[in-house]
C-alpha positions in Angstrom: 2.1 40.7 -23.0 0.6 42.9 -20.4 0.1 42.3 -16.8 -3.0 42.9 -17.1 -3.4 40.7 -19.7 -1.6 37.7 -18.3 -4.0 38.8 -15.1 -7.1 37.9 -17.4 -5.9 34.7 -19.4 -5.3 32.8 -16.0 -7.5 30.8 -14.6 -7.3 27.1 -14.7 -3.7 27.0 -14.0 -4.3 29.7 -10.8 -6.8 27.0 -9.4 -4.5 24.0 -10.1 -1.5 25.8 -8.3 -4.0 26.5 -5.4 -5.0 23.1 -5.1 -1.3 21.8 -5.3 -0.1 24.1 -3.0 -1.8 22.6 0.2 -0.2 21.1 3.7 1.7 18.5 2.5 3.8 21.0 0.3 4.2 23.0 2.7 5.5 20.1 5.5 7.4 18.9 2.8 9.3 22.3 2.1 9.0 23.1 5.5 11.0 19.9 6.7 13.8 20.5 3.9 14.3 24.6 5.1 14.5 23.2 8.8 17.3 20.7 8.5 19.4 22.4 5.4 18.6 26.5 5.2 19.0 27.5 2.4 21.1 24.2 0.7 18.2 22.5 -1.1 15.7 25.5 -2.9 17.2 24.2 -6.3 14.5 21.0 -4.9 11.8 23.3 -5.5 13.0 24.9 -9.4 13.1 20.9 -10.1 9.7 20.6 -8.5 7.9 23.0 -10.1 9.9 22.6 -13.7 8.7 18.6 -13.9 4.9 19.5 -12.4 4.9 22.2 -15.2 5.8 19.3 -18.0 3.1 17.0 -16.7 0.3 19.7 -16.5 1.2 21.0 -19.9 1.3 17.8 -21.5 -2.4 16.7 -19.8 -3.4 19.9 -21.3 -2.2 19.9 -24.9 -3.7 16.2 -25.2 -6.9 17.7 -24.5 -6.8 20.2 -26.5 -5.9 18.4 -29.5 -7.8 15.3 -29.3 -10.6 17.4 -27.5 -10.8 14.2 -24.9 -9.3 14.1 -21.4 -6.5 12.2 -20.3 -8.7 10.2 -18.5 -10.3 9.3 -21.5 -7.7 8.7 -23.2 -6.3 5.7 -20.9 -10.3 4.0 -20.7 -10.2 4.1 -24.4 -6.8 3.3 -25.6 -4.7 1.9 -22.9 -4.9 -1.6 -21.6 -7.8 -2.4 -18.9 -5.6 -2.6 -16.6 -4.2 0.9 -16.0 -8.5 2.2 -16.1 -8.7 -0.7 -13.3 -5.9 0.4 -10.9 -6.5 4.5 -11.2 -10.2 3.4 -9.9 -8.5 2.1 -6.6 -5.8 4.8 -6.6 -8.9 7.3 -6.7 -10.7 6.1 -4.1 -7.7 5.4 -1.4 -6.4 8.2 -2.2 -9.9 10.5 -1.9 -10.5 9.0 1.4 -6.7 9.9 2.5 -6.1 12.9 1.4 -9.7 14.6 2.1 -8.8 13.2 5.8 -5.7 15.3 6.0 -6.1 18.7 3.8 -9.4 18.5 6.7 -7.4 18.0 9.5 -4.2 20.7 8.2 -6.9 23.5 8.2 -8.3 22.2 11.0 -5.1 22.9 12.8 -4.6 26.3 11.3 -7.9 27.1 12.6 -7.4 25.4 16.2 -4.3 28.1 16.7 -6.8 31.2 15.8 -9.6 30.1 17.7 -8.7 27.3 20.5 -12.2 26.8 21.7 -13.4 24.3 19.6 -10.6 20.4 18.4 -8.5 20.6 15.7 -10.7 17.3 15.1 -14.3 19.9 15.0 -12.5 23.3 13.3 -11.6 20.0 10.2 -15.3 19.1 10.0 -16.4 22.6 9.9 -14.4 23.3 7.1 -14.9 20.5 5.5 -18.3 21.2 5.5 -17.8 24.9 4.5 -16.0 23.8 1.2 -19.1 21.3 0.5 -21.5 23.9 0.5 -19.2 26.4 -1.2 -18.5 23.5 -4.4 -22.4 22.0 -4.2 -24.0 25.6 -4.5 -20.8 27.4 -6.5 -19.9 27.2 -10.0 -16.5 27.3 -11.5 -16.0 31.3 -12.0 -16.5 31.5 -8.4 -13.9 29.0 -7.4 -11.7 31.2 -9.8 -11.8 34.1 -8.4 -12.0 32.8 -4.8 -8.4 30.8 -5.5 -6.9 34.2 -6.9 -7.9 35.9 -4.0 -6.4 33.0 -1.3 -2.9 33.0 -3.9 -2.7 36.5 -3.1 -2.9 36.2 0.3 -1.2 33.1 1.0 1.7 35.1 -1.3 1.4 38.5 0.4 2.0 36.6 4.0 4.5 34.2 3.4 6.7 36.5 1.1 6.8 39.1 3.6 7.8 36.4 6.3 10.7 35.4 3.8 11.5 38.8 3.4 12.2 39.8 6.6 14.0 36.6 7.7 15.7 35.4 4.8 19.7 34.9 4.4 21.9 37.4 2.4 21.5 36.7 -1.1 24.2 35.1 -2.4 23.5 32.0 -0.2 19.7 32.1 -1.5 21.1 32.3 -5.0 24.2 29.4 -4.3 20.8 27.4 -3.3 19.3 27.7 -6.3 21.5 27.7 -8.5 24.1 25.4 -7.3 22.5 21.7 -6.7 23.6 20.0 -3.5 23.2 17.0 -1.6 24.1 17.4 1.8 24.3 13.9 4.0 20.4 12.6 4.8 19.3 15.1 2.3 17.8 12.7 -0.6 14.7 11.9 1.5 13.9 16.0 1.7 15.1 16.5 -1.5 12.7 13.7 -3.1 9.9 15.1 -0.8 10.3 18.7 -2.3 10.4 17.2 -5.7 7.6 14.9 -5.4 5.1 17.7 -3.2 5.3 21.2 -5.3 2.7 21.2 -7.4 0.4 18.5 -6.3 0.4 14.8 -7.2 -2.8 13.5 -8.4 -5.4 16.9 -8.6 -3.4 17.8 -11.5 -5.7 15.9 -13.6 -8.4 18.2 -12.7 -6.6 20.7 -14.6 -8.6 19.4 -18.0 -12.1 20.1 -16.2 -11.0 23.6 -14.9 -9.5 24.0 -18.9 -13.0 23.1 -20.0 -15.2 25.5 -17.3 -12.7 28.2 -18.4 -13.7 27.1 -22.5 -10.2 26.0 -23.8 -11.7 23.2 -25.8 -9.0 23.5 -29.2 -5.8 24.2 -30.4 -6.5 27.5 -30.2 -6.2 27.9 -26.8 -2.8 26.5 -26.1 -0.7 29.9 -25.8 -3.3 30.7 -23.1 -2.9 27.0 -21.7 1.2 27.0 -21.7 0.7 30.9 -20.3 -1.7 30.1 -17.5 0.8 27.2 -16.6 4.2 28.8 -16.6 2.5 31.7 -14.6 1.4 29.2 -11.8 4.0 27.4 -11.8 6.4 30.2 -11.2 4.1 31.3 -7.9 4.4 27.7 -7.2 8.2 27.6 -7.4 8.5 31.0 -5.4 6.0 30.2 -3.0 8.1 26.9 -2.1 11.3 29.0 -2.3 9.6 31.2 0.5 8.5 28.7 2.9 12.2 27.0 2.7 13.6 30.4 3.7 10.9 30.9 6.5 11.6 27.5 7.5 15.7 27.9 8.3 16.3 27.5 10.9 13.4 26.1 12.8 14.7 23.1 15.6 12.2 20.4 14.5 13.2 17.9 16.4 10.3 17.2 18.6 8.1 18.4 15.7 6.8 16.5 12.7 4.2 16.4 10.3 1.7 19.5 10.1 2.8 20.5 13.7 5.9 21.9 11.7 3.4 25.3 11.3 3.1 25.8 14.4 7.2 25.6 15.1 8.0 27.8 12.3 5.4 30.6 13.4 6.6 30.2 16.8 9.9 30.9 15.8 9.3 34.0 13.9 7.8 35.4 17.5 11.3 37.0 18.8 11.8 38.3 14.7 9.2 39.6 13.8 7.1 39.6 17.1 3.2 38.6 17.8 2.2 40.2 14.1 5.0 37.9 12.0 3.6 34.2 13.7 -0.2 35.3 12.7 0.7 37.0 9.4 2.5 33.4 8.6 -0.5 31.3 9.7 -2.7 33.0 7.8 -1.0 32.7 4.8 -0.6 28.9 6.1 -4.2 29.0 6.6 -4.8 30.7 3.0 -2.7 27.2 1.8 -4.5 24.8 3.6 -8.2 25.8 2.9 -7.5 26.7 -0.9 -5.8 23.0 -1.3 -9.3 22.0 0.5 -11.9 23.7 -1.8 -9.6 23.0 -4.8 -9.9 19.1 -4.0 -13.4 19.8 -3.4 -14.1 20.9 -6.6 -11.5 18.8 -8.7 -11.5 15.1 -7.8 -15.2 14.8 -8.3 -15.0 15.8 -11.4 -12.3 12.9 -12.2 -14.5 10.1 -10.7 -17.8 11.1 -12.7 -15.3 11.6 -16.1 -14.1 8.2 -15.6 -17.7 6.7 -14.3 -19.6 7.8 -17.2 -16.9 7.2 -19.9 -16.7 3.8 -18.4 -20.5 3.3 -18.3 -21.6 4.3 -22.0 -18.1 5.8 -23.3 -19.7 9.7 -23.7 -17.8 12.2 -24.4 -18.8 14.4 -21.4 -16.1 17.6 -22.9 -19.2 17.6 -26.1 -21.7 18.6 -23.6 -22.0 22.2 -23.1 -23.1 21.6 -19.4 -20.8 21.4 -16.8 -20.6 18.0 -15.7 -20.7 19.4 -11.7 -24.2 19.2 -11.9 -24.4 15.0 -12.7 -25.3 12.8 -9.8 -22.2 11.0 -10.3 -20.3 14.4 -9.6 -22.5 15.2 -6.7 -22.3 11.7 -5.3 -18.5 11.7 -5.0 -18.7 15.1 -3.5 -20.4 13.7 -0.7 -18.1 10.6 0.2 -15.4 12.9 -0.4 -16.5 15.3 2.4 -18.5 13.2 4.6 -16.6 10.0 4.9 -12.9 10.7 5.6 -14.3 12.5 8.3 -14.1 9.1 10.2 -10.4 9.3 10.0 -10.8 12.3 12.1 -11.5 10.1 15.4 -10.7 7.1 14.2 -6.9 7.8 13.4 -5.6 6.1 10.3 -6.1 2.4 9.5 -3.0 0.9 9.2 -3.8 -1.1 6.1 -5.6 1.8 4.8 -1.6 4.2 5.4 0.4 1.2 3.3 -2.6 1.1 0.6 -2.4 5.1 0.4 1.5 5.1 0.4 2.1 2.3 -2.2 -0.5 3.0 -4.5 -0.1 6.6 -4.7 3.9 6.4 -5.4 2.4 4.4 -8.4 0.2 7.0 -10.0 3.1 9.6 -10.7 5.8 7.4 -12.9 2.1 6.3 -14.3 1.4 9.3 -15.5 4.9 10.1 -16.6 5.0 7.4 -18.7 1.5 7.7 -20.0 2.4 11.2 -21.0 5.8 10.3 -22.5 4.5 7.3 -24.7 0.9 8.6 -25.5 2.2 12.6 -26.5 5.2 11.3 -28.6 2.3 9.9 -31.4 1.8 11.8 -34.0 -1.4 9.3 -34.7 -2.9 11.3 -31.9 -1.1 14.2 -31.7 -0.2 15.1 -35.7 2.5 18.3 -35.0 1.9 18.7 -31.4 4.1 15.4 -30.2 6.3 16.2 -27.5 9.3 18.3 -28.3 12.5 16.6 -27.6 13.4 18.6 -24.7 9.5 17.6 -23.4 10.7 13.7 -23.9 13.4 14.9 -21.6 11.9 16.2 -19.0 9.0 13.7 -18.9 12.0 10.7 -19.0 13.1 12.5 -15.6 9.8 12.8 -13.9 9.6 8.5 -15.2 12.9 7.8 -13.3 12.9 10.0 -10.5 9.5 9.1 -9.0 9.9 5.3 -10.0 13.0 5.5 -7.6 10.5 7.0 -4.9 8.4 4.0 -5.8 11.3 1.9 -4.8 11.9 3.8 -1.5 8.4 4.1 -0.5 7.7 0.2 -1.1 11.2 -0.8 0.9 10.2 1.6 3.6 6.8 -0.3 4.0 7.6 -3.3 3.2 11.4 -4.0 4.5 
């Protein structure tokens, strides 16, 4: 297949990798690079291999049963697991719109130092709701293309010009290690490429883009591996961009600043900027992508709950419902409060536990509900699918372990 071609069949899969590739990745990567080099970039491979699996199996459900995922648990799961992703959604919307807010915001606070990181968050927050209120999907599309390209042309270079000779980049990848204290990094690569929960948007994006049968699944598994793979090589880059960096006195999103600092006396004035806009290109794309996406899962599972619609039989786009719209709001408006406010204590150990629920959920969902042939007839998981989906079960139940001792004990 062409490159052109492959250019024109992607779509969803560009705007889920935009989404997924937002400031926590980039910490998380970031963090790893900085203590280890070049050690731990067979992390990311993992990474983006086991958010590939997930994504592709929340696609091929759709397109076989022509329902979402989403759906799929309200109608023929127990109660219970409907119930909880209800909380999960909104501790986690109210978390993580207060953050992706606050990265850009500190992107933007380096450019332009006149207004807080706390004002340059709203302002872009605000951006993004006008952008998603007004916009429609195609528009997103093309806007996501446009940051992946520039997010890739900035960091790569950056890698490029600072990276290790290549046989330590290829021992790295290609040789799994597990240096002393590495686990934590190692699980926080893992567990951030890709994106955690927005990857259930991918079956609204699949729908705007009309992939609504069977017959779209070479596109689906095509526009996957193709995002995945700038996924995987985009975390490879920031590793390498990272080595190096002394982080001691540095955590969280403040890791940017360090790294772009640090390319100063390598790559001069040009190499910091030309790294935080790429940085920047991450931040606000993972923004507008959660923008767009999480609503779409709230008014899905509020309307299927409500009077059990199909809402993938309507031919309108469901970005127009008041539910939709609604959620867009809360998600904008209200986190904002975090902003000033800090973060809640009880709201942080809510966020934490929860949300290292949701991913063995939805390994596990995925493993048990895709291996039916009552549902699925010939397009049950493969074997090697049961595999990989029996990893992503075990490895983030084990971070589900850590994150609860770490809370809790």
């Amino acid at each position: 297949m062409k490159l052109r071609e492959v250019y024109h069949i992607v779509g969803p899969g560009m705007v889920v990798a935009a989404t997924g590739l937002g400031g926590g990745d980039i910490v998380a990567a970031s963090a790893a690079g900085a203590n280890y080099g070049p050690t731990l970039l067979w992390a990311v491979i993992v990474g983006s291999v086991l958010k590939f699996c997930l994504t592709e199996g929340i696609g091929r459900w759709q397109l076989v049963t022509g329902r979402t995922l989403l759906e799929g648990w309200i109608d023929d799961m127990p109660k219970i697991i409907p119930i909880y992703f209800g909380l999960y959604l909104l501790v986690w919307t109210f978390m993580v719109a207060a953050a992706m807010m606050s990265t850009s915001g500190l992107v933007a606070y380096a450019f332009f130092p006149f207004l807080s990181v706390a004002q340059w968050a709203a302002i872009q927050g605000v951006l993004a709701f006008i952008l998603v209120w007004n916009g429609g999907y195609f528009l997103l599309e093309n806007l996501m293309k446009i940051f992946i390209g520039m997010m890739f042309v900035c960091i790569l270079f950056c890698a490029f010009m600072v990276m290790p000779p290549v046989t330590e980049v290829l021992v790295g990848i290609f040789t799994p290690r597990l240096p002393d204290g590495s686990m934590v990094f190692v699980f926080g690569v893992i567990g951030g490429v890709g994106g955690s929960a927005t990857i259930l948007s991918y079956s609204y994006w699949m729908k705007e883009a009309g992939w609504t049968n069977t017959g779209n699944m070479k596109a689906m598994r095509i526009d996957l591996a193709t995002a995945y793979i700038l996924t995987g090589l985009f975390g490879l880059a920031i590793m390498l961009v990272a080595a190096g960096v002394n982080v001691e006195d540095v955590s969280g999103t403040g890791i940017a600043l360090a790294i772009a600092e640090q390319l100063v006396p390598v790559l001069g004035e040009t190499g910091k900027w030309i790294f935080l806009i790429g940085f920047w290109g991450a931040a606000i794309s993972s923004l507008i992508g959660v923008w767009h996406g999480v609503p779409y899962m709230f008014a899905n599972f509020y309307y299927h709950l409500k009077d059990k619609k199909n809402l993938l039989e309507s031919p309108k786009s469901i970005s127009k419902t008041p539910a939709y719209r609604g959620y867009l709001i809360y998600l904008c408006f209200l986190p904002m409060l975090l902003l000033t406010w800090g973060r809640p204590i009880w709201v942080v150990i809510l966020y934490a536990v929860i949300g290292a629920f949701f991913m063995p959920l939805v390994a596990g969902l995925l493993l048990y509900m895709n291996s039916s042939k009552t549902w699925l007839g010939k397009y049950v998981n493969s074997w090697l699918t049961k595999a990989l989906l029996l990893i992503c079960l075990l490895l983030f139940s084990f971070l589900l372990f850590v994150e609860i001792r770490e809370q809790f004990f």
